[in-house]
C-alpha positions as CSV (number, residue, x, y, z in Angstrom):
1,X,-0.1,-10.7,-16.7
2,X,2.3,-12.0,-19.4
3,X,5.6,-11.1,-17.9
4,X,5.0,-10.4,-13.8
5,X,3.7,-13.3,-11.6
6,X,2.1,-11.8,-8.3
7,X,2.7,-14.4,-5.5
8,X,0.1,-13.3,-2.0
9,X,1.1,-15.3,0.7
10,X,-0.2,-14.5,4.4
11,X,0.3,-10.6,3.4
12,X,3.8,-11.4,1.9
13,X,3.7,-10.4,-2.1
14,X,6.6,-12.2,-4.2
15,X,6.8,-10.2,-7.2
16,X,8.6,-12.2,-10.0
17,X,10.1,-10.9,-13.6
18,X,9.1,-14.1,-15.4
19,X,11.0,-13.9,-19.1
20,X,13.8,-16.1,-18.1
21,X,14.6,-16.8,-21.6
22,X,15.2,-12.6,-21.9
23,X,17.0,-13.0,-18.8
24,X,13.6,-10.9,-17.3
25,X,14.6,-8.0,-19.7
26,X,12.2,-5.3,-19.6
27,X,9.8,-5.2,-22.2
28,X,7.5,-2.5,-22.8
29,X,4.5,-4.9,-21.6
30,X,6.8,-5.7,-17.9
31,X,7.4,-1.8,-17.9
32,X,3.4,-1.4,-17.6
33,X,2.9,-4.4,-15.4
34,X,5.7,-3.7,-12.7
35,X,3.5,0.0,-12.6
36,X,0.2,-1.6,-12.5
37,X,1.4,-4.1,-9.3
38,X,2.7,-1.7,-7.4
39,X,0.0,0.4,-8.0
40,X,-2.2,-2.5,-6.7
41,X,-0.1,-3.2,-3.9
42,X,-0.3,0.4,-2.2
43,X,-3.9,0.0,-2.1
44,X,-3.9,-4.0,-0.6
45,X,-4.8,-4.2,2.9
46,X,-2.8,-6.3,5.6
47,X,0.3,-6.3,3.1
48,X,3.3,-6.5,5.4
49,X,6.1,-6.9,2.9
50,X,7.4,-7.1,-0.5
51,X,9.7,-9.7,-2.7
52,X,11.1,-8.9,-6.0
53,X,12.8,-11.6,-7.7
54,X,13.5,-13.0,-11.3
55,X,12.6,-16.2,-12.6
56,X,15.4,-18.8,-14.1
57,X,18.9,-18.1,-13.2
58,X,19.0,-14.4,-13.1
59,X,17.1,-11.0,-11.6
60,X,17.1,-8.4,-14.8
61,X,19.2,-7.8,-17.9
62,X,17.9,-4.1,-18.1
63,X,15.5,-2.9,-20.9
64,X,15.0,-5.2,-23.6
65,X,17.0,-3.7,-27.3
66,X,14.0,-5.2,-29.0
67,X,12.0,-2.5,-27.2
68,X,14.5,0.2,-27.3
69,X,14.7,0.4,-30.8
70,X,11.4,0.8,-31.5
71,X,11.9,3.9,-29.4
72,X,14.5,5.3,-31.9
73,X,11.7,6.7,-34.5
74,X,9.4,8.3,-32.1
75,X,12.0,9.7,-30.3
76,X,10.2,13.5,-30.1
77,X,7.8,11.5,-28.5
78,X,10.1,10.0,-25.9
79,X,11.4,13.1,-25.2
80,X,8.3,14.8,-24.2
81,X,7.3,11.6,-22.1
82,X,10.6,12.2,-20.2
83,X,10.2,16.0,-19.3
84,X,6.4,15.3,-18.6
85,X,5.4,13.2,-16.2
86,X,1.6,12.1,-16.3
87,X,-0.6,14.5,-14.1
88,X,0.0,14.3,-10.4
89,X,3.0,12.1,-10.7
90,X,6.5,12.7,-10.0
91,X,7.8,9.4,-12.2
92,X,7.8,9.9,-15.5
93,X,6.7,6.7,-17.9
94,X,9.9,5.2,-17.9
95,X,10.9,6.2,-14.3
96,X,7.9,4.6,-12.7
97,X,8.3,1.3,-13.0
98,X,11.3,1.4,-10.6
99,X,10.0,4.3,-8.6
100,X,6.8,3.0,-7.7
101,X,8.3,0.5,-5.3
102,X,9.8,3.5,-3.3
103,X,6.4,4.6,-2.8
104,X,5.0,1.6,-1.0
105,X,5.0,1.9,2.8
106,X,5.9,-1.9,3.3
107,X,9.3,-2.9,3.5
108,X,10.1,-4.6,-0.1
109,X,13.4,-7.1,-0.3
110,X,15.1,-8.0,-3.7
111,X,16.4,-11.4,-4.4
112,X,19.2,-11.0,-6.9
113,X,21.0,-13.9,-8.9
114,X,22.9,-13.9,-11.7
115,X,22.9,-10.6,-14.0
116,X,21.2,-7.8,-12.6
117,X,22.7,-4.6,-15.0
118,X,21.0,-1.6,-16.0
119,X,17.7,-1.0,-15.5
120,X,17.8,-4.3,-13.5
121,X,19.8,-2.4,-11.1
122,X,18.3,0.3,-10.8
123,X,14.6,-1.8,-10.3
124,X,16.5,-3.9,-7.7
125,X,18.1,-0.3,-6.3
126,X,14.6,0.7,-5.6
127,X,14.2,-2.2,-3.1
128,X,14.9,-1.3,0.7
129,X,17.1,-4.2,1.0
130,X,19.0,-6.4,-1.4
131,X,20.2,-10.4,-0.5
132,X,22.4,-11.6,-3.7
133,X,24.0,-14.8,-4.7
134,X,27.8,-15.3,-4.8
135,X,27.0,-15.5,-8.9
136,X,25.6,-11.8,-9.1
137,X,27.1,-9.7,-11.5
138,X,26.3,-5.9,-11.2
139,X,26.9,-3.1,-13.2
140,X,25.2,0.3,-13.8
141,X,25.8,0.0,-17.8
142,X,24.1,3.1,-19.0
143,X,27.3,4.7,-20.1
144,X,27.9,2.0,-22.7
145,X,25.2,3.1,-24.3
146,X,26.1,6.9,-24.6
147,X,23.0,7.2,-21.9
148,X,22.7,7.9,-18.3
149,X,20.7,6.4,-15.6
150,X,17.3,7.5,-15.5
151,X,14.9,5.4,-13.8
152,X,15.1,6.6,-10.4
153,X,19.1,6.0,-9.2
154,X,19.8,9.8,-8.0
155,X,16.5,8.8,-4.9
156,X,18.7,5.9,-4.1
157,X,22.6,6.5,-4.5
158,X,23.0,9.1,-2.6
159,X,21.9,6.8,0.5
160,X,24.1,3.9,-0.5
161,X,27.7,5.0,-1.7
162,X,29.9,8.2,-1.6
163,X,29.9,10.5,-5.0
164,X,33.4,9.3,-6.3
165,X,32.4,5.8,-6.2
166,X,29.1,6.5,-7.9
167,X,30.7,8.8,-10.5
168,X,33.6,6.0,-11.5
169,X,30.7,3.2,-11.9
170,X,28.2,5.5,-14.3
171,X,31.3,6.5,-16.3
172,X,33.1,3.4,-17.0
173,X,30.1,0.8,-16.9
174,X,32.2,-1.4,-14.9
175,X,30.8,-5.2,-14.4
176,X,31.1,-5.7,-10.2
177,X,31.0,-9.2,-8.9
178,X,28.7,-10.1,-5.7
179,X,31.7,-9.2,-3.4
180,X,32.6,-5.8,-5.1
181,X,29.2,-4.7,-5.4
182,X,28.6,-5.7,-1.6
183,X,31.6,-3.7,-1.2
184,X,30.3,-0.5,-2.6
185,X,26.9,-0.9,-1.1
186,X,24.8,-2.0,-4.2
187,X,24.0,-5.3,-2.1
188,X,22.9,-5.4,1.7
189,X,24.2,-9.2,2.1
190,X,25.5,-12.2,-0.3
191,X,23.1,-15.2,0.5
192,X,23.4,-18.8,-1.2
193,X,19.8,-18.7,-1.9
194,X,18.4,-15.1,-2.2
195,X,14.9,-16.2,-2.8
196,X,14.5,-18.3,0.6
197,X,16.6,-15.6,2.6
198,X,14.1,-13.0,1.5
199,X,11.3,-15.6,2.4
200,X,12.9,-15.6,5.9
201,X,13.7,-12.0,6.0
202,X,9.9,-11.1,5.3
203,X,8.9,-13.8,7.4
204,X,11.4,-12.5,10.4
205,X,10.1,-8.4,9.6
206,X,6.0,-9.6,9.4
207,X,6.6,-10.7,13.3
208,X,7.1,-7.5,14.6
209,X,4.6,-4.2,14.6
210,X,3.9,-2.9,11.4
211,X,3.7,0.5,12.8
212,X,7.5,0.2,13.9
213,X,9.0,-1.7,10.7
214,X,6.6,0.6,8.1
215,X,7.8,3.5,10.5
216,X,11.2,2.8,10.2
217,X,11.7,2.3,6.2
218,X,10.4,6.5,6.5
219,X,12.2,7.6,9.0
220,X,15.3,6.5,6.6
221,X,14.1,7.6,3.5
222,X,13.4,11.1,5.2
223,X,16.6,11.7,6.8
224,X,19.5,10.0,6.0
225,X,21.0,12.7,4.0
226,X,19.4,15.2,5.6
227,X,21.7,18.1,7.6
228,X,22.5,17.3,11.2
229,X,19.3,18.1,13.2
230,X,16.7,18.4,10.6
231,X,16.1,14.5,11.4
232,X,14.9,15.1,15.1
233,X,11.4,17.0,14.5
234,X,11.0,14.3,11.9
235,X,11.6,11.3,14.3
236,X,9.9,13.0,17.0
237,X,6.9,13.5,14.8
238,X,6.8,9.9,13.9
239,X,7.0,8.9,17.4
240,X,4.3,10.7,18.4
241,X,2.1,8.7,16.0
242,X,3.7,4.9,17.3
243,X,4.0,4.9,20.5
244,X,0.8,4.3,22.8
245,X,-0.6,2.6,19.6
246,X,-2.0,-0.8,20.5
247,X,0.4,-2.8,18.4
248,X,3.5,-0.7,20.1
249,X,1.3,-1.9,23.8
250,X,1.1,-5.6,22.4
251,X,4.7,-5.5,21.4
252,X,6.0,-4.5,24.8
253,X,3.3,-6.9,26.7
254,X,4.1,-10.2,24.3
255,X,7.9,-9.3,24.9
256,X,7.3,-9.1,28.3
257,X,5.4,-12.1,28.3
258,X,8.0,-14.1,26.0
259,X,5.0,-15.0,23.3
260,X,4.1,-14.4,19.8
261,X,2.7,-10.9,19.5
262,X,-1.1,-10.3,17.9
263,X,-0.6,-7.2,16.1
264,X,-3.7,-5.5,14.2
């Protein structure tokens, strides 16, 4: 890979944008290759959890211009990639990227310093949970550029921040600092090292039954903006499938026994 460095450690995968000196702006080559992991990551057995990070001082400084202008005289082209997603697939080729992380039944944790704008934010957005320096800067910039967001912010906003708030930041562009965008709920907790809080995180998450923590990143994406009630068949059908299990047994019996479970 030129611009993605796939970490597997013990069934933790660090995933790492590595063009530091781009500040990890996204080329066309780091659109593919953020697919292509993720892709191979669904289908890796014993994975328990994800990291996505940046290399060098900051997470993402959106698409690269370099590789949005060369979008400019194919743009017929780049229409029809838009409306048409490839066969079978909801994402379309500049959606997926950031939407393929969504898919994965793992929990996956974003380690954010520094700038993370764009479609940096809406990569780190796709993450179930986000730790950020005191020196991130956040800003969903699309409007600057006479564009909206498009790579996958209307699966994720919705669960994160009221309609007002989301409307004022698409339409001004606004920079937030760590504390503001904590504030609005673009970051789950400001960390003085992201990176080894994640590590810790993951580490913390891998110790307890798969079944439950997998379990519980669906039962959130299914419901939370479901109607009141349409959630309770869905957490009753999902319970049905845990419990009686034999890592939701050895989960009870290690607690029960104050040790370290063995899950399968």
């Amino acid at each position: 890979m030129q611009h993605l460095d796939l970490q597997m450690i013990d069934g933790l995968a660090i995933v790492t944008l590595n063009r530091p000196n781009k500040k990890n702006a996204l080329s066309k080559i780091l659109f593919e290759e953020l697919f292509d992991v993720g892709t191979q990551l669904q289908k890796k057995e014993r994975l328990r959890a994800v990291i996505l990070t940046g290399a060098g001082n900051n997470f993402c400084a959106g698409i690269d211009l370099n590789f949005l202008q060369t979008l400019l005289p194919r743009m017929e082209e780049v229409q029809d990639q838009m409306c048409n997603p490839p066969v079978g697939e909801d994402a379309n080729w500049f959606q997926r990227p950031c939407y393929i992380w969504r898919l994965l039944q793992v929990p996956v944790i974003a380690a954010i310093e520094g700038i993370c704008i764009g479609a940096g934010l809406q990569l780190a957005l796709s993450a179930d949970i986000r730790l950020a320096s005191p020196t991130t800067r956040m800003s969903i910039m699309e409007s600057k550029w006479g564009l909206i967001p498009d790579m996958g912010i209307t699966q994720v906003l919705p669960q994160l921040m009221r309609a007002d708030q989301a409307k004022e930041l698409m339409m001004t562009g606004r920079m937030l600092d760590a504390t503001a965008s904590e504030q609005v709920g673009l970051i789950t907790r400001i960390v003085a090292d992201p990176l080894s809080a994640a590590k810790d995180l993951a580490k913390e998450i891998m110790g307890l039954s798969p079944e439950a923590v997998n379990g519980s990143k669906v039962l959130i994406d299914k419901t939370w903006n479901l109607s009141p009630g349409l959630g309770l068949a869905v957490e009753a059908q999902m319970q049905s499938k845990i419990i009686g299990t034999p890592n939701q047994i050895e989960s009870v019996v290690a607690r029960l026994e104050k040790r370290s479970a063995n899950f399968k």
